[in-house]
C-alpha positions in Angstrom: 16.5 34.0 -0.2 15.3 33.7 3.8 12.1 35.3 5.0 14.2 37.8 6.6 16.2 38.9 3.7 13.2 39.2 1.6 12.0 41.4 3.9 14.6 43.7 3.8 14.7 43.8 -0.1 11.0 44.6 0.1 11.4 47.0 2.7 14.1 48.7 0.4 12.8 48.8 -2.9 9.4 50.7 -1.2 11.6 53.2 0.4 13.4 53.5 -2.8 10.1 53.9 -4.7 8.8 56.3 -2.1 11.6 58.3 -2.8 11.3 58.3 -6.6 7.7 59.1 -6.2 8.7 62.1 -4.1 11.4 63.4 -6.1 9.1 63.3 -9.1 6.3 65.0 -7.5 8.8 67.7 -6.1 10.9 68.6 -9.7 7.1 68.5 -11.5 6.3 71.3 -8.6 9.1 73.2 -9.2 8.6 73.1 -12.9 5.3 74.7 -12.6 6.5 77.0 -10.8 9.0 78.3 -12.8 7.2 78.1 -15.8 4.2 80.4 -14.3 7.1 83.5 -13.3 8.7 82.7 -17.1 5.2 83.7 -19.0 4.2 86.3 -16.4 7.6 88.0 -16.6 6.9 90.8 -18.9 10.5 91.5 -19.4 10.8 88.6 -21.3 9.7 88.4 -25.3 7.6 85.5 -26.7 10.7 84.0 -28.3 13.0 84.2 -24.7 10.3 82.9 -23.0 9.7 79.9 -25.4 13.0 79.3 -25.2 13.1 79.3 -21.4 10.3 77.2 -21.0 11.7 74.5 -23.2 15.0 74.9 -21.1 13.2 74.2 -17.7 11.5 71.0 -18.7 14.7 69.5 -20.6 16.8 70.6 -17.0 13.9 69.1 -14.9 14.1 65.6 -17.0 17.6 65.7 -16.7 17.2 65.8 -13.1 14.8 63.7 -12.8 16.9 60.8 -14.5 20.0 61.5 -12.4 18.0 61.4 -9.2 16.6 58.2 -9.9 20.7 56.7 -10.5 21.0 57.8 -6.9 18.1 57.0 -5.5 18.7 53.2 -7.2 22.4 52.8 -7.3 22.6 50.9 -4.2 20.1 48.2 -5.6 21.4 47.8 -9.5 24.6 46.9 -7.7 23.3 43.8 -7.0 22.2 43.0 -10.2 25.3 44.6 -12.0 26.4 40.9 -13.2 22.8 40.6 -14.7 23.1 44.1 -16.0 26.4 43.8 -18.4 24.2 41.1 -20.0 21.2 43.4 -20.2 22.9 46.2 -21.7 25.0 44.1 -24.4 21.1 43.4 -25.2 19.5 46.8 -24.8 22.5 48.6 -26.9 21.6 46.4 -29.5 18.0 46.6 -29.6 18.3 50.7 -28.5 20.7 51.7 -31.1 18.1 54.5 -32.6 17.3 55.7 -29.3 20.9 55.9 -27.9 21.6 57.6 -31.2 19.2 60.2 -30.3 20.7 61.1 -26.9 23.9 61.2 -28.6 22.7 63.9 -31.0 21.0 65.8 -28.0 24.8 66.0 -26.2 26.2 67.1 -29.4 23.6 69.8 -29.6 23.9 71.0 -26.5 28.0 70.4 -26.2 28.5 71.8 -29.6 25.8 74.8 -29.0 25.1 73.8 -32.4 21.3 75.4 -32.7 18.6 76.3 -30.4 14.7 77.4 -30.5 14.5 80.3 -33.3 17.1 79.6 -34.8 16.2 78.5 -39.2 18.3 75.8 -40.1 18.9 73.0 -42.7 19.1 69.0 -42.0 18.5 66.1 -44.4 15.7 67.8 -46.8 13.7 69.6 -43.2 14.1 73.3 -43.3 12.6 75.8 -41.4 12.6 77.3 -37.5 13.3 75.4 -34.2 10.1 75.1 -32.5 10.9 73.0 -29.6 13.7 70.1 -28.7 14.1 67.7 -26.3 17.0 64.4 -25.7 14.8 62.5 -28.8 14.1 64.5 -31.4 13.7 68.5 -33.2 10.4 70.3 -33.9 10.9 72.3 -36.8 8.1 75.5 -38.3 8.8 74.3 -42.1 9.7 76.7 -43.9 9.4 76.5 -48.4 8.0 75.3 -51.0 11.6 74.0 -51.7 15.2 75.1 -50.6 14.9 78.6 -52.1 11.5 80.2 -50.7 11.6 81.5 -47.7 7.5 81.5 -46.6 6.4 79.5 -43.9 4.0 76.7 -44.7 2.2 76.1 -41.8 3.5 72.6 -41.4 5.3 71.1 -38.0 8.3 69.0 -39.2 9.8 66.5 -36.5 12.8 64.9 -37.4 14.9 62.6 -34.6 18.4 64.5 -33.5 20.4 61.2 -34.3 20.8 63.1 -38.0 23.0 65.4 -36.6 25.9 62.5 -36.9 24.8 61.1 -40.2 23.8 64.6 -42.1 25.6 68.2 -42.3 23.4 71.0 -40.8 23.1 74.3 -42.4 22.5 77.2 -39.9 21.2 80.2 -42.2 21.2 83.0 -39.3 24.1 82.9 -37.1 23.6 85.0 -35.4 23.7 88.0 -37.6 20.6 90.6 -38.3 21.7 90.9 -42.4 22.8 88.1 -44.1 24.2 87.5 -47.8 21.3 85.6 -50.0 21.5 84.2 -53.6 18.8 84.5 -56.1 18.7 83.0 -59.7 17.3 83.8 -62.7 17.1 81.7 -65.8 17.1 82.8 -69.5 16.4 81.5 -72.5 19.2 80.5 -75.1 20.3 83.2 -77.2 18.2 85.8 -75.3 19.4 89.6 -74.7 21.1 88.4 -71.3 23.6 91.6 -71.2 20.6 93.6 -71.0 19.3 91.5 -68.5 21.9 91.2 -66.3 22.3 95.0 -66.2 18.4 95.4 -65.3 18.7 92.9 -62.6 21.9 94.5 -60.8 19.9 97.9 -61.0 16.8 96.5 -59.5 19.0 94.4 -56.7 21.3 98.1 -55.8 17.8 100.1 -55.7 16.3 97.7 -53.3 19.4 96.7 -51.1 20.6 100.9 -51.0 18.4 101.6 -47.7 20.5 99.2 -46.0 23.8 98.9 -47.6 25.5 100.7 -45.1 24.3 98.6 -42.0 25.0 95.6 -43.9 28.7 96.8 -44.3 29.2 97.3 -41.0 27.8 94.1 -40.0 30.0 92.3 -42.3 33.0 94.2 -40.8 31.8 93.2 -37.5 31.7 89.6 -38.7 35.1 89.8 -40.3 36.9 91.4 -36.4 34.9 88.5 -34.3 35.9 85.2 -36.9 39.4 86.5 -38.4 38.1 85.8 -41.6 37.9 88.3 -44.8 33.8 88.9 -44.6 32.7 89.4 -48.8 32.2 92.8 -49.5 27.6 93.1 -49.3 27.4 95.2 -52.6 24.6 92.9 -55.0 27.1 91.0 -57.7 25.7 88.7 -60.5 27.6 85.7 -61.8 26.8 83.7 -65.0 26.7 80.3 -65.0 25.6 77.6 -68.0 23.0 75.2 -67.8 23.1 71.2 -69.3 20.6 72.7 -71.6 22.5 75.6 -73.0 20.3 78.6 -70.6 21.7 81.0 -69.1 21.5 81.4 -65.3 22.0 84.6 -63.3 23.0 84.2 -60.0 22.2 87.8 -58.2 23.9 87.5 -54.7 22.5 90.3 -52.7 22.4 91.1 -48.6 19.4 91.7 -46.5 18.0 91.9 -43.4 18.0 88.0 -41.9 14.0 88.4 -41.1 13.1 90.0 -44.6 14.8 88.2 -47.2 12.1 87.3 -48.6 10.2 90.3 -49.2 13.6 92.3 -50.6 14.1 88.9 -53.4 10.2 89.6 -54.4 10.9 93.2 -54.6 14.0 92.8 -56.6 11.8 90.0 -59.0 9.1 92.9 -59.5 11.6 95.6 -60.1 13.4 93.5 -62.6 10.3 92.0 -64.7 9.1 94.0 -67.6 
């Protein structure tokens, strides 16, 4: 390379990295910005606004990234020889992180959950917190799969999941939902009687609601063209390995207090 095309390269790559420089400073402006109207808009709840915030810095990376293409597409076409090479190699050594990307278009083409919504992946339940192009903050929600309390921990799990595991969605969208509660017996126990005492303590608890979880299930059943299951509590019996009995109490209630309507039916139902 001469003296005066070295120049010239220099000369380019500066300008190039002058511009990057400026571009970044300019999109982190305009983030703070916007972020300071989102939480001093007092039209907006805590949830919308999280939701807004987390919005603007994913659009703001996303920028960002296809800014510095442009700004650079004039000097990787120099190297794009070099570059088949590279990527072969980076592909390779990036699978995870491509992955992840992967799962963030899938996300976001697919709509498939955002922040508040509780959902289901690989053993991590609980609420969306925060997401970005690598990976999902979750609020854990437990002990287990059937408790409903929130723990208190922060649960991070990487969004290429979403093409190795199914994802459960447990409120889409709807304010009453359908829930499932079981309750085992001992062998040989009165479980007529107790299967009579649960459904009472299930209608009593689900009656102040029953009608608006009708008419959300009808709603459901006009916007899906399916045939929504009727909301009305119903027990079914099923046999353990170790000769129990199980009775499974399906019951609706409101998507945000499951969890006190199961304990009340539980206290209702114990002697």
């Amino acid at each position: 390379m001469t003296q005066l095309e070295w120049i010239r390269f220099d000369s380019s790559v500066g300008w190039d990295s002058l511009k990057s420089l400026i571009l970044l400073v300019s999109l982190l402006i305009i983030r703070t910005l916007v972020v300071r109207w989102i939480s001093r808009n007092t039209a907006l709840s805590m949830e919308s606004k999280r939701r807004w915030v987390v919005t603007t810095r994913n659009s703001i990376v996303f920028a960002f990234l296809i800014g510095l293409v442009v700004i650079w597409a004039h000097e990787l076409q120099a190297f794009a020889v070099s570059l088949v090479a590279l990527a072969a190699a980076l592909v390779l050594a990036t699978k995870e992180l491509i992955l992840c990307w992967s799962g963030s278009a899938l996300r976001v083409g697919g709509k498939v959950y955002s922040v508040g919504d509780r959902i289901q992946i690989a053993g991590h339940r609980g609420v969306v917190l925060d997401h970005d192009i690598f990976a999902t903050k979750l609020l854990e929600i437990g002990p287990g799969q059937s408790a409903h309390l929130y723990t208190g921990r922060v649960t991070v799990f990487p969004n290429s999941l979403l093409f190795t595991n199914p994802l459960v969605k447990e409120n889409p969208g709807q304010e009453y939902g359908l829930y499932t509660l079981t309750v085992p017996l001992q062998a040989g126990g009165e479980w007529r009687e107790a299967e009579r005492r649960l459904l009472e303590a299930a209608k009593a608890e689900c009656s102040p609601f029953m009608e608006e979880a009708s008419r959300q299930m009808k709603l459901l059943e006009q916007t899906n063209l399916l045939e929504a299951p009727s909301p009305e509590p119903r027990i079914t019996i099923q046999l353990s390995d170790s000769g129990r009995v199980h009775l499974v109490l399906r019951f609706p209630a409101p998507d945000r207090g499951r969890s006190r309507i199961e304990q009340a039916i539980l206290r209702r139902f114990l002697p």
